[in-house]
Backbone as CSV, one residue per row, in Angstrom:
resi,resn,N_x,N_y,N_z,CA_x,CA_y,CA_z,C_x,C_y,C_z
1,UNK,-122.713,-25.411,-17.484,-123.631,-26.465,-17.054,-124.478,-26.954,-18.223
2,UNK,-124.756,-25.885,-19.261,-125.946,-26.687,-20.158,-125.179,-27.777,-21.046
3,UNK,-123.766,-27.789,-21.302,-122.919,-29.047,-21.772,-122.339,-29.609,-21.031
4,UNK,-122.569,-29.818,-20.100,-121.314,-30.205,-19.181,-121.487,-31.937,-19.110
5,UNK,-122.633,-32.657,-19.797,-122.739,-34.193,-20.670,-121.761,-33.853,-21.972
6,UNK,-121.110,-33.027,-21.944,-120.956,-32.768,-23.923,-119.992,-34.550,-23.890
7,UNK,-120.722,-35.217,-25.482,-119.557,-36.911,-25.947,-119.897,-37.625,-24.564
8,UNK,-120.768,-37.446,-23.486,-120.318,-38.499,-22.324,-121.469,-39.427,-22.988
9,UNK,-121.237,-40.722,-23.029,-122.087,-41.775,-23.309,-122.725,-42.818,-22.001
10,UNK,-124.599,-42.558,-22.114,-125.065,-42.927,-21.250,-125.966,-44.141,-21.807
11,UNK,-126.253,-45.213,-21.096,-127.292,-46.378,-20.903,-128.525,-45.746,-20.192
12,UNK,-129.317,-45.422,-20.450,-130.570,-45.387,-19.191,-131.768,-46.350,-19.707
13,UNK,-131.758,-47.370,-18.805,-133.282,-47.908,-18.708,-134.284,-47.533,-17.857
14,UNK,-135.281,-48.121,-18.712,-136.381,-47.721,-18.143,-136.594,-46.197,-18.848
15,UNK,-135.988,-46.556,-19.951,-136.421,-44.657,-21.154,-137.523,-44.634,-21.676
16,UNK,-138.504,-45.388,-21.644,-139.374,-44.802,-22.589,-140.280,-44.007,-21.575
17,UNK,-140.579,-44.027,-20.419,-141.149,-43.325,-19.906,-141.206,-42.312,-18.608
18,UNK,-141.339,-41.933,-17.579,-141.036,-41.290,-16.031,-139.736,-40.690,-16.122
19,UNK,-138.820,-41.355,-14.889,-137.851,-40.889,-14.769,-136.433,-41.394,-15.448
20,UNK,-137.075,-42.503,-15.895,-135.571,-42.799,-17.501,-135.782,-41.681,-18.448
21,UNK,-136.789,-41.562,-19.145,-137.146,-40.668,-19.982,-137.196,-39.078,-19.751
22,UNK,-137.418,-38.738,-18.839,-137.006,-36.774,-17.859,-135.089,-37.150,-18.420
23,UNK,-134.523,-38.328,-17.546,-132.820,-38.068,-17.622,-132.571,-38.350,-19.086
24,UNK,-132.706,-38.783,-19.789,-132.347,-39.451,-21.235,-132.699,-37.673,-21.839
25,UNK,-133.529,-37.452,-22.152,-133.788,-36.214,-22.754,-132.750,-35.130,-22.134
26,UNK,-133.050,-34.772,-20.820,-132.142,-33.548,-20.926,-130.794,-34.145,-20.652
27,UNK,-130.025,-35.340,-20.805,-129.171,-35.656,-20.614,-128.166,-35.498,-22.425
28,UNK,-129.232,-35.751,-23.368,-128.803,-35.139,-24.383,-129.521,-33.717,-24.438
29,UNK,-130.020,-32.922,-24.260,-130.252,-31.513,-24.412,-128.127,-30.824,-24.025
30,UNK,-127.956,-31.402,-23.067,-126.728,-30.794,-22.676,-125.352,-31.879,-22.975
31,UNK,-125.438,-32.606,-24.141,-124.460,-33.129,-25.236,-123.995,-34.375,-24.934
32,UNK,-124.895,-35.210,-23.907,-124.420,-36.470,-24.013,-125.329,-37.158,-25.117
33,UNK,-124.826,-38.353,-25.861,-125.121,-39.342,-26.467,-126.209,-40.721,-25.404
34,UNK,-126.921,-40.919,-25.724,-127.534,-41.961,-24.674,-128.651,-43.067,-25.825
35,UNK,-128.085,-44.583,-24.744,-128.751,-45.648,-25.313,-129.988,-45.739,-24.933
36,UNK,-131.527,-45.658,-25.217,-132.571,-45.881,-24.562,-132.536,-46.992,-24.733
37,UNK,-132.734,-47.540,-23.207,-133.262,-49.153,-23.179,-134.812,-48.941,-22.889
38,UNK,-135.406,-49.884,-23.141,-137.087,-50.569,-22.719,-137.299,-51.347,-23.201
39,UNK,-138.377,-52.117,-22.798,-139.114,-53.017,-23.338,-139.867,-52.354,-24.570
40,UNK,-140.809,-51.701,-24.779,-141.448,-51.708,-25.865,-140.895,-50.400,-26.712
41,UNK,-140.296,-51.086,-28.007,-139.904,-50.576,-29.283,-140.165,-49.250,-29.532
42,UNK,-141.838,-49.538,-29.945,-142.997,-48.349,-30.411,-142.454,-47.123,-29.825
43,UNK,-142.239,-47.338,-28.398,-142.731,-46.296,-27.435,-141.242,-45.354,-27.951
44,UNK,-139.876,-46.228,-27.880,-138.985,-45.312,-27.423,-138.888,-44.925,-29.526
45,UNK,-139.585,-45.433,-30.151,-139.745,-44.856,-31.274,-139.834,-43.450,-31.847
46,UNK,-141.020,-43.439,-30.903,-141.799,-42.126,-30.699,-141.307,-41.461,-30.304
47,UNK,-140.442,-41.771,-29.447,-139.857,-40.439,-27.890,-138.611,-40.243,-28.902
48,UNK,-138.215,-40.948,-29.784,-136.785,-40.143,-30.189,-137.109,-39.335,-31.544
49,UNK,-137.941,-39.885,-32.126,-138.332,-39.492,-33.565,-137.868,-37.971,-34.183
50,UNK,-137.800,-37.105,-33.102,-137.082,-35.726,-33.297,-136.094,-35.418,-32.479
51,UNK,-135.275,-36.446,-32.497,-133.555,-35.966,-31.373,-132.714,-36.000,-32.614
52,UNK,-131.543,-35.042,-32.543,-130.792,-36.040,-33.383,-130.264,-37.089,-33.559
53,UNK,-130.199,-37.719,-35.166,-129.717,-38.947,-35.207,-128.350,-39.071,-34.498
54,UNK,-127.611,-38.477,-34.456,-126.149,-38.862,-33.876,-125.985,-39.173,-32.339
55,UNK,-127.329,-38.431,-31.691,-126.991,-38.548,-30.270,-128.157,-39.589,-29.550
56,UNK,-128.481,-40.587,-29.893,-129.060,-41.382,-29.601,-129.079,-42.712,-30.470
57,UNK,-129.403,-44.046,-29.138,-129.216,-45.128,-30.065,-131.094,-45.974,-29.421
58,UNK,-130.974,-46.550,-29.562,-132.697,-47.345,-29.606,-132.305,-48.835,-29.440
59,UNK,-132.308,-48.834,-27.558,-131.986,-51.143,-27.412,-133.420,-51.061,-27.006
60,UNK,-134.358,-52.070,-27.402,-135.559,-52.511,-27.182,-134.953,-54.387,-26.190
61,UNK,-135.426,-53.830,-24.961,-134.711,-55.139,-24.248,-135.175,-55.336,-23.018
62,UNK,-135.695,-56.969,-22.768,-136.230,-57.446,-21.747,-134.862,-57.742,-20.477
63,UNK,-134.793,-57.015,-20.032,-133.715,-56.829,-18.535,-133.382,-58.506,-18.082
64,UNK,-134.173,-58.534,-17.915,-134.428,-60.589,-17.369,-133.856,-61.110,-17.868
65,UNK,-133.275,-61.205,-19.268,-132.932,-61.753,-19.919,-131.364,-61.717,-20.289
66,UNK,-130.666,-62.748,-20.035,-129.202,-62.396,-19.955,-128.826,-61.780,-21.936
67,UNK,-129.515,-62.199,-22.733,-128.596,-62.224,-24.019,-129.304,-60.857,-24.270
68,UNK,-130.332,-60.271,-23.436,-130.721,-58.927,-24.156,-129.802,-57.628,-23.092
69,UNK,-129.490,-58.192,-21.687,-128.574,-57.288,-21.406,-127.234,-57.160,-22.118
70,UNK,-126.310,-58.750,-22.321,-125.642,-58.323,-23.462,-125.560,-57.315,-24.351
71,UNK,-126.829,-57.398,-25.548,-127.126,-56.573,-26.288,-126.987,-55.166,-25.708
72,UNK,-127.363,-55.253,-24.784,-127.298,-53.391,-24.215,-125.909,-53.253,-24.588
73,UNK,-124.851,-53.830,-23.724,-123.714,-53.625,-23.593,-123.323,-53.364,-25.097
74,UNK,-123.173,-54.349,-25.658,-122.265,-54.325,-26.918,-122.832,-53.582,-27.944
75,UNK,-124.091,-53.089,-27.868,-124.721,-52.832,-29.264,-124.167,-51.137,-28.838
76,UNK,-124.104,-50.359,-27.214,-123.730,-49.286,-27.085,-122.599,-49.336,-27.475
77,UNK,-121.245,-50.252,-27.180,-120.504,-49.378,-26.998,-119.805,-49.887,-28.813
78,UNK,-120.275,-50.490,-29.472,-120.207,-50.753,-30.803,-120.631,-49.102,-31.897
79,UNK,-121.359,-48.577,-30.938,-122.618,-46.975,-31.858,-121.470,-46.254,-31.091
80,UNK,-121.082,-46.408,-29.933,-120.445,-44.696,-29.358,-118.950,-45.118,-28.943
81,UNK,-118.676,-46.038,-29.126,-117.207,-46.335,-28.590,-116.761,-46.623,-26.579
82,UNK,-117.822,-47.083,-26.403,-117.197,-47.127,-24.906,-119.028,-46.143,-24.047
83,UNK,-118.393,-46.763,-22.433,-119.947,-46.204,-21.640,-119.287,-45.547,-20.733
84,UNK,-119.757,-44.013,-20.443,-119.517,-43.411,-19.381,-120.154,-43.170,-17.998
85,UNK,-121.782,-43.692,-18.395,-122.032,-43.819,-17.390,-123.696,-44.568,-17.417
86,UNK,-124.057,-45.234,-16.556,-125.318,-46.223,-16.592,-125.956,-45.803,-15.621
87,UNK,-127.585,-45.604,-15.629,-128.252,-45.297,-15.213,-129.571,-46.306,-15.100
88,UNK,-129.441,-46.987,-14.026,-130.280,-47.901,-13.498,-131.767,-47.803,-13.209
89,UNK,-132.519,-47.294,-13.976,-133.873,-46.608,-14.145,-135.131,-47.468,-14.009
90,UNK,-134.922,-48.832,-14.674,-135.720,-49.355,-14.593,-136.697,-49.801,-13.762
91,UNK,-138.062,-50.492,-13.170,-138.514,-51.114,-12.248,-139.707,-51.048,-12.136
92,UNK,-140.308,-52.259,-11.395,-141.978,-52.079,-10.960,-142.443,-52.255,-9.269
93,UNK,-143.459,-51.652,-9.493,-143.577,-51.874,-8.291,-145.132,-52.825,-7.598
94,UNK,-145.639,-53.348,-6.740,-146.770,-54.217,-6.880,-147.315,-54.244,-5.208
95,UNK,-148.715,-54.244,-4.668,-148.592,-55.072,-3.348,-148.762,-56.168,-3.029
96,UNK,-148.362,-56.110,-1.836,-148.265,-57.606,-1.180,-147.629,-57.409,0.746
97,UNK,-148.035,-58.469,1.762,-147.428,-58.162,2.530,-146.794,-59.844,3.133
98,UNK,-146.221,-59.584,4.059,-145.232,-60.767,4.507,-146.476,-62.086,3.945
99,UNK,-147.805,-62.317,4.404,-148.311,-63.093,4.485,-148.607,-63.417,3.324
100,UNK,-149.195,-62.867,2.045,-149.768,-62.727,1.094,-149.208,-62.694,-0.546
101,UNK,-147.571,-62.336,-0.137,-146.913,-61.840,-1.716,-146.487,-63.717,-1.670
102,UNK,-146.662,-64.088,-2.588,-146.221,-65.373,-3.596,-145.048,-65.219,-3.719
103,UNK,-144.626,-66.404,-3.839,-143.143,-66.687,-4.499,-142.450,-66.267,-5.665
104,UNK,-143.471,-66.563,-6.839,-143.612,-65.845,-7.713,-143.375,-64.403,-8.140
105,UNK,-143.909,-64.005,-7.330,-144.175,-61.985,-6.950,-142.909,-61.865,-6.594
106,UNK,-142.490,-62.390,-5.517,-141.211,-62.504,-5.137,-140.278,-62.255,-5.721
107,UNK,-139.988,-63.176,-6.570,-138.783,-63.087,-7.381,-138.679,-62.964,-8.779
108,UNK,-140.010,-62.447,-8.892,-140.254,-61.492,-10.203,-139.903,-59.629,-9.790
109,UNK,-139.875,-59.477,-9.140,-140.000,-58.503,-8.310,-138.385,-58.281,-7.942
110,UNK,-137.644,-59.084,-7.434,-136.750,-59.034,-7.339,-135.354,-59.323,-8.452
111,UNK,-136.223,-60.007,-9.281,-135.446,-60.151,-10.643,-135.103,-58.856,-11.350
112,UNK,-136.438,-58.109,-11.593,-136.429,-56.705,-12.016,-135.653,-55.547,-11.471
113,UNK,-135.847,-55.461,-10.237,-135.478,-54.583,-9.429,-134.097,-54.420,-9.091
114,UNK,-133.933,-55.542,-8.885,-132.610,-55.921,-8.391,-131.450,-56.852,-9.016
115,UNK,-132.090,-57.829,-9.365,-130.894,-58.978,-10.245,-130.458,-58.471,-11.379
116,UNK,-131.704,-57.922,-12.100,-130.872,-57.198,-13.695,-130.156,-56.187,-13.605
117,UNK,-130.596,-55.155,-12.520,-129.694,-53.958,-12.502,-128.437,-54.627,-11.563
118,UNK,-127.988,-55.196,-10.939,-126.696,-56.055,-10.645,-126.184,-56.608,-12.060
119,UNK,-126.692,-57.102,-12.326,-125.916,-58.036,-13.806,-125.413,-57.206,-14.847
120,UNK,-126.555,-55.498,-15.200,-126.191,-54.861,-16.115,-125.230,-54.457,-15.515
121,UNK,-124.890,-54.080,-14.187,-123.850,-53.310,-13.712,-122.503,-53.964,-14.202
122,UNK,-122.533,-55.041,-13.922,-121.507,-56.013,-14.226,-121.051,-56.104,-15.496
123,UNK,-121.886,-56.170,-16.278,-121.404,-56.257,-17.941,-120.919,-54.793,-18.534
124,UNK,-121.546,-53.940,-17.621,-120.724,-52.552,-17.996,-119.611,-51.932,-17.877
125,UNK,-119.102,-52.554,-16.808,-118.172,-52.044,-15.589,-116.876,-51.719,-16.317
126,UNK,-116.281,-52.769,-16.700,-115.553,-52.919,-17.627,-114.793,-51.318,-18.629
127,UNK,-115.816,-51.045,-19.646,-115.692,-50.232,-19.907,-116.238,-48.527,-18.697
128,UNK,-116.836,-48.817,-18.132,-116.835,-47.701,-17.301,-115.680,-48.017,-16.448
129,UNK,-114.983,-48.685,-16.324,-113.797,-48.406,-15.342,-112.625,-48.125,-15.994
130,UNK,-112.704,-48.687,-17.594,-111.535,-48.211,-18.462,-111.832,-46.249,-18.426
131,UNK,-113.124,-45.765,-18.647,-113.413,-44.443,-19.231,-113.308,-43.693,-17.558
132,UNK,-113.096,-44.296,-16.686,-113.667,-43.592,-15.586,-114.849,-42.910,-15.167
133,UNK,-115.619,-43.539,-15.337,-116.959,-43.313,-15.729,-117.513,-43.692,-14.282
134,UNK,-119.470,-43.238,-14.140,-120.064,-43.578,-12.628,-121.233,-44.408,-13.182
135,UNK,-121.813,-44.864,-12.090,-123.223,-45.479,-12.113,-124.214,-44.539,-11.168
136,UNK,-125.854,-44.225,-11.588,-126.462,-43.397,-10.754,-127.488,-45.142,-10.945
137,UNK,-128.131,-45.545,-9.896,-129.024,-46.272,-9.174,-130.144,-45.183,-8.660
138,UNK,-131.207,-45.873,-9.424,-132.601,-45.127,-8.958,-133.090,-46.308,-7.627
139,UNK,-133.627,-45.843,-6.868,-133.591,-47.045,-5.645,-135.501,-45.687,-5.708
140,UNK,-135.539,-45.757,-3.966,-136.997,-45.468,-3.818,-136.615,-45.133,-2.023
141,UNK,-137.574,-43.954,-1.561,-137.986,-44.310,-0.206,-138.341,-45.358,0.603
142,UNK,-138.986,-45.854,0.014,-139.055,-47.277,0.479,-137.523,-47.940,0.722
143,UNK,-136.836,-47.940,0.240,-135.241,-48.240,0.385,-134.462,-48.265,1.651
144,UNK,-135.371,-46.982,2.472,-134.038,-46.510,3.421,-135.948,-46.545,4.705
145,UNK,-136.987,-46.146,4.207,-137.847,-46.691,5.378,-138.744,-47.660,5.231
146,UNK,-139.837,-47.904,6.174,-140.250,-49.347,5.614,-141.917,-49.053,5.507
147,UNK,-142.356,-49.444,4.433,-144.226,-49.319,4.242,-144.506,-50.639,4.549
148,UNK,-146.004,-50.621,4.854,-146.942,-51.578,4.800,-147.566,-52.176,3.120
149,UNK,-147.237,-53.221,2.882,-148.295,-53.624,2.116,-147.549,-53.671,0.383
150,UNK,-146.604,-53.297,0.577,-145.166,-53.033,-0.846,-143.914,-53.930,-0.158
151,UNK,-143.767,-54.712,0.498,-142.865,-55.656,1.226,-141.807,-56.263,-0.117
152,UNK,-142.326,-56.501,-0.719,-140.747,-57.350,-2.022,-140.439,-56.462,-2.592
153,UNK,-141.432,-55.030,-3.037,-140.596,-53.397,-3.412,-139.811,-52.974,-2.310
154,UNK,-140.082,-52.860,-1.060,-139.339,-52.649,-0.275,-137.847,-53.236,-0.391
155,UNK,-138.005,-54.338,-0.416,-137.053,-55.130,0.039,-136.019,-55.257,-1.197
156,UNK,-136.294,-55.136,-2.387,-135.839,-55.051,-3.639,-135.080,-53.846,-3.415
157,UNK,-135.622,-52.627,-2.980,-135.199,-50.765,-3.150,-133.828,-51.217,-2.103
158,UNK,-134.155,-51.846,-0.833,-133.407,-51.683,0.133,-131.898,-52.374,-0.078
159,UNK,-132.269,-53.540,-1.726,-131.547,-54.345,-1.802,-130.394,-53.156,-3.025
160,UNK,-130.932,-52.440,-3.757,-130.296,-51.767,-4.590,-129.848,-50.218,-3.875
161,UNK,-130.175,-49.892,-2.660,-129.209,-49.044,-1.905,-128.164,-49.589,-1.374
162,UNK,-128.105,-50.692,-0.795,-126.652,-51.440,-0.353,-126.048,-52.067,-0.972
163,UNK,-126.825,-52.370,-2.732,-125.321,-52.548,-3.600,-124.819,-51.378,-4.130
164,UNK,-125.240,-50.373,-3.889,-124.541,-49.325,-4.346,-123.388,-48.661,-3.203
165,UNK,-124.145,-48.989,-1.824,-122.764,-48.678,-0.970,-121.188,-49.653,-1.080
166,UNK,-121.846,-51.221,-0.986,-120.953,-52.028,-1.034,-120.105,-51.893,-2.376
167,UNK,-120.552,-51.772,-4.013,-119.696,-51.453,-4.497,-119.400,-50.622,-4.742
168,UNK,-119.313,-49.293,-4.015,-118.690,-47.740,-3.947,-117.177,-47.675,-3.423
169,UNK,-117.446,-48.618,-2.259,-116.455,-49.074,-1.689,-115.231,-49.863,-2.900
170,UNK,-115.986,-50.579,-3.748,-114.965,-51.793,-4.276,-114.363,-50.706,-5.710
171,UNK,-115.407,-49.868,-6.336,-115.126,-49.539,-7.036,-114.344,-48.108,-6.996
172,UNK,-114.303,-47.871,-6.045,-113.740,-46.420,-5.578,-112.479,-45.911,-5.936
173,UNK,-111.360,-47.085,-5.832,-109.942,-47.483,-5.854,-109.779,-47.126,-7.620
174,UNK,-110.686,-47.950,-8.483,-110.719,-48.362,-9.990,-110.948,-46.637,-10.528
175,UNK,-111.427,-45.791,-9.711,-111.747,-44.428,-10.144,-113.247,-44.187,-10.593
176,UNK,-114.279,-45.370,-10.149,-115.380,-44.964,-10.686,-116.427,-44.718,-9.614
177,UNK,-117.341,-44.115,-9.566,-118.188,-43.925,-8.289,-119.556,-44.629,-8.666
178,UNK,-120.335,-44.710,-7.623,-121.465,-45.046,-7.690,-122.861,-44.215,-6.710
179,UNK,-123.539,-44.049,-6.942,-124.860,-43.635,-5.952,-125.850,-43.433,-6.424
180,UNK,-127.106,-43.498,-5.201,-128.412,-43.986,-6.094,-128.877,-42.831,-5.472
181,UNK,-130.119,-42.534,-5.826,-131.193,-41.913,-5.543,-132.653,-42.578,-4.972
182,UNK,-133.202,-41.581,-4.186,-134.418,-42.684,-3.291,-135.437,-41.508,-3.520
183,UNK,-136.032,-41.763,-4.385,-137.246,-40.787,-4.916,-138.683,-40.970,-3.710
184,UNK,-139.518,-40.040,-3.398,-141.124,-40.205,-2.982,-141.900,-40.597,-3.868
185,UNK,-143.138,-40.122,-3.805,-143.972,-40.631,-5.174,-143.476,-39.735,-5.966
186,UNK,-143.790,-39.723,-6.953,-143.201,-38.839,-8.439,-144.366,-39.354,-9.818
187,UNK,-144.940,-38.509,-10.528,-145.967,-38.717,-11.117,-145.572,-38.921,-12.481
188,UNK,-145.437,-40.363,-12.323,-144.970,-41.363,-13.792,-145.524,-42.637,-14.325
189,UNK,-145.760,-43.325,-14.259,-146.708,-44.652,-14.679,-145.840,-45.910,-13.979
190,UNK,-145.363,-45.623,-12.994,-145.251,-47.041,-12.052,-146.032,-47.917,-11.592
191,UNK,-147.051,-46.789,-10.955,-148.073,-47.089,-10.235,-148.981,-47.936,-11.206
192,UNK,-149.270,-46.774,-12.231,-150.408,-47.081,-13.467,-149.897,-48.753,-14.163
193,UNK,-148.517,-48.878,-14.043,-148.226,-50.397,-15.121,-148.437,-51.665,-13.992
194,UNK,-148.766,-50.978,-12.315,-148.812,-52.107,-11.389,-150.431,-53.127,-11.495
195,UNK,-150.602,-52.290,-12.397,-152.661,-52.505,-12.364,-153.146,-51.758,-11.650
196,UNK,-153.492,-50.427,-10.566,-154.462,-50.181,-10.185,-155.541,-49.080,-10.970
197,UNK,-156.288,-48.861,-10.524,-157.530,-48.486,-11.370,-157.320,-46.831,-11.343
198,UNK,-157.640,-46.035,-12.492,-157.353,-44.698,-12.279,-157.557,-43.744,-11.406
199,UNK,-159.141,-44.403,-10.907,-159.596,-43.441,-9.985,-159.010,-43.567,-8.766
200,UNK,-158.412,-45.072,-8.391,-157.640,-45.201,-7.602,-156.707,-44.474,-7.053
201,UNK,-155.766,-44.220,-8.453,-154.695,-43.962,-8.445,-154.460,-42.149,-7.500
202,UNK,-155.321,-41.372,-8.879,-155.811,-40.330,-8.524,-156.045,-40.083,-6.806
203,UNK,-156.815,-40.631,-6.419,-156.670,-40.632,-4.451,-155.880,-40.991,-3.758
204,UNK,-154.930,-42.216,-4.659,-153.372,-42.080,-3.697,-152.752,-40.610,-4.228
205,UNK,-152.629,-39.982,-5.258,-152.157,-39.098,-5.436,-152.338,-37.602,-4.492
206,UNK,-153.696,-38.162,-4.397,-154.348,-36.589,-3.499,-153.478,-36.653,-1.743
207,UNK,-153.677,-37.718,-1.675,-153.638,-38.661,-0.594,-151.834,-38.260,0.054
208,UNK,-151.019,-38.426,-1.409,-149.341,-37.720,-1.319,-149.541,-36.898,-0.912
209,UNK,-150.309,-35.621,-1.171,-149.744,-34.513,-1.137,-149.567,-34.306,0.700
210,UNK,-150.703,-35.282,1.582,-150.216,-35.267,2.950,-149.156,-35.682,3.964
211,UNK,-148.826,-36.579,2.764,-147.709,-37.753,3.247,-145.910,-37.605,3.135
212,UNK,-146.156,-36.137,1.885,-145.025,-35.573,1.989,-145.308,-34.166,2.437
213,UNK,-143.988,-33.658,3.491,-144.536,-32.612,3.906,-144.216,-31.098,2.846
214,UNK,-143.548,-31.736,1.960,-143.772,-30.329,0.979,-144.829,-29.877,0.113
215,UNK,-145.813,-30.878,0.814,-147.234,-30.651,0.473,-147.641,-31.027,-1.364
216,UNK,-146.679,-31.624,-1.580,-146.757,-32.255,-3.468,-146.622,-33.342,-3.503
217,UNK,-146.674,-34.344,-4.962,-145.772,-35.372,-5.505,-144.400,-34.505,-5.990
218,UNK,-143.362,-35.845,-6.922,-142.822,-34.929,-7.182,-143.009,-35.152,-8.966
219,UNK,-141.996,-34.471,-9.313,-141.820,-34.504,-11.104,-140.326,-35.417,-11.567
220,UNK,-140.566,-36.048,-12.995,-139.704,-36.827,-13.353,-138.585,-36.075,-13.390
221,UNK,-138.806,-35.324,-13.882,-137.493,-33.906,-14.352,-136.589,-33.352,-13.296
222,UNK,-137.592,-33.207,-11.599,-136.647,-32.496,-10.479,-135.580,-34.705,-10.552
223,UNK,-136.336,-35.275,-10.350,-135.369,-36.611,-9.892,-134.074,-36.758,-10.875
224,UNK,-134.567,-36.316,-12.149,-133.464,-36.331,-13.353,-132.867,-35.782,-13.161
225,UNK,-132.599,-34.326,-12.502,-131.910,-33.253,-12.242,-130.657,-33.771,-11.357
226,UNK,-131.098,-34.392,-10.219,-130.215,-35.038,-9.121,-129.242,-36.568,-9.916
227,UNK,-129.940,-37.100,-10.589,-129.393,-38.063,-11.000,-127.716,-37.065,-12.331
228,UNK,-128.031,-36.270,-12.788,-127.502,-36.201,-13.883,-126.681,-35.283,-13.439
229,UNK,-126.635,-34.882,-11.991,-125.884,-34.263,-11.429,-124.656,-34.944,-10.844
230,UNK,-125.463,-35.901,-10.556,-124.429,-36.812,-9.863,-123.837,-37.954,-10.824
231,UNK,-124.061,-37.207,-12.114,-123.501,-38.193,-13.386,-122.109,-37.078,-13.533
232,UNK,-122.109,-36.182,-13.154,-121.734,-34.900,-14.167,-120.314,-35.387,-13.143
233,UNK,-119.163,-34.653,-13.788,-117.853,-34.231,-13.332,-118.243,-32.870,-11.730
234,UNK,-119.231,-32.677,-11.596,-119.362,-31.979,-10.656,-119.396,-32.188,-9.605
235,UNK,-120.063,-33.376,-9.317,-120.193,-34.676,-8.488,-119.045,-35.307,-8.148
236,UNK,-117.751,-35.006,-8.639,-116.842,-35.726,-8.541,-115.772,-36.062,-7.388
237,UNK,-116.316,-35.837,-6.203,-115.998,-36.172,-4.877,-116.972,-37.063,-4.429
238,UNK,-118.623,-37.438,-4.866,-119.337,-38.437,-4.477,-119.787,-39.481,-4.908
239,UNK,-119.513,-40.733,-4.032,-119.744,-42.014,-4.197,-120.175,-42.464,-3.293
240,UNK,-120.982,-43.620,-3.371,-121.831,-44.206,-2.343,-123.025,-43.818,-1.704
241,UNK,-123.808,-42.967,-1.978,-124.629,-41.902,-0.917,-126.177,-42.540,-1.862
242,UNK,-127.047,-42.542,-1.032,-128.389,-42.525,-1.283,-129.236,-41.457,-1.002
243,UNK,-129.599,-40.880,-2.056,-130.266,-39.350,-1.680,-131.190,-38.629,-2.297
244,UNK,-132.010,-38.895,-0.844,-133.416,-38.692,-0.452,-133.785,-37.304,-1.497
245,UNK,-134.871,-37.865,-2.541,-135.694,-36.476,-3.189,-137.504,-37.153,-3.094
246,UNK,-137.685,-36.669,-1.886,-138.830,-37.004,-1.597,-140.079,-36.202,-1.285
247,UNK,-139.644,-34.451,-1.006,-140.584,-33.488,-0.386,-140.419,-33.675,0.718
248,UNK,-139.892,-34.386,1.449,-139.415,-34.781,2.972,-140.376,-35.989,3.793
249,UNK,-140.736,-37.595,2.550,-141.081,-37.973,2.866,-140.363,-39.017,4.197
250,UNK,-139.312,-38.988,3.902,-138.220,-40.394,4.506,-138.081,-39.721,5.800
251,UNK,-138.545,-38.089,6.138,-138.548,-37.959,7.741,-139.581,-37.586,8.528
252,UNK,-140.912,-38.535,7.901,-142.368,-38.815,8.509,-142.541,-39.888,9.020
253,UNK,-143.417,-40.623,9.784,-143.671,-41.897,10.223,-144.752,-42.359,9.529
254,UNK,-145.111,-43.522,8.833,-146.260,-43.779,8.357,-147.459,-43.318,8.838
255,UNK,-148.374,-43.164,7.610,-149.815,-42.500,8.131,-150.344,-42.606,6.570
């Protein structure tokens, strides 16, 4: 198990920080090669500065943007020869409810969440279907139940669990799998890059520990664990599945 990435070549966005950054690290600790994507440079600077050079590459890239997903694509498989597997990490999250979220919010929100990780999927595929390779999709609780007051996150999460069923299905035949994961809260800077205020934050946090009944948040590292599991050859009977690492939030009723 501690190689069982050994040469597999991974994409993860959303690396410089939470749960891109937990899978990117121990995803090379146990011998895969991986592209950090993000937006800011500096950051994934820092975070690699002591990996080795051979097993990591550095795309600094705005998702939104069709010629910088390109770049993902080609600049990986130009450094490692081909992608084995993509990891859909990225995203924000914001409130708003039916009455109140803008158009704007809307489909900024949904651009992120959802349109880029569709498009990267697409430009990858290619070579993950030559290598036989999978896709892991980070999606959210929110995905599979429904909150108050997070309505275009909702609806975004819910939108990236059913492209992962629908193309599980398409891609199944080609030999490649797909499935996401639907995390609870998990203590990473989602929250913190949405704008709210620390002290805020801090009392939704306290606030988790009731809302899931395993009485915690969770950690970037247990979600990485599931994802990189279901990257691994071990996994290799599952496709399509969305699965719940929440403390057992997805079988509470709001409160």
């Amino acid at each position: 198990m501690e190689k069982d990435l050994l040469n597999k070549v991974f994409i993860i966005t959303g690396a410089s920080s939470g749960i891109g950054k937990a899978t990117a690290l121990i995803a090379i600790e146990r011998g895969a090669k991986v592209a950090f994507i993000a937006r800011r440079e500096s950051e994934l600077k820092a975070l690699c500065s002591k990996l080795p050079a051979e097993s990591f590459e550095i795309i600094p890239a705005d998702l939104t943007k069709e010629e910088d997903r390109q770049r993902v694509v080609n600049q990986t498989i130009k450094r490692f020869g081909g992608i084995d597997v993509l990891v859909n990490a990225a995203g924000i999250i914001g409130n708003g409810t039916i009455e109140n979220t803008t158009l704007e919010f809307w489909d900024n929100m949904m651009d992120i969440n959802l349109r880029s990780l569709f498009r990267l999927t697409q430009l990858a595929l290619p070579s993950i279907i030559e290598r036989k390779g999978n896709i892991v999709n980070v999606s959210s609780v929110t995905g599979v139940r429904a909150f108050p007051n997070v309505l275009a996150y909702c609806v975004s999460k819910a939108g990236v669990d059913q492209l992962t069923h629908c193309a599980a299905l398409e891609l199944g035949p080609k030999g490649v799998r797909i499935n996401a994961v639907d995390p609870g809260v998990v203590l990473t800077n989602l929250h913190r890059n949405s704008g709210i205020q620390e002290d805020a934050y801090q009392k939704f946090l306290e606030h988790s520990k009731t809302t899931h009944p395993i009485g915690r948040v969770g950690k970037p590292e247990e979600v990485a664990e599931l994802i990189l599991f279901l990257a691994s050859d071990r996994a290799g009977w599952i496709t399509g599945g969305s699965f719940n690492i929440d403390g057992g939030r997805a079988q509470t009723c709001a409160r």
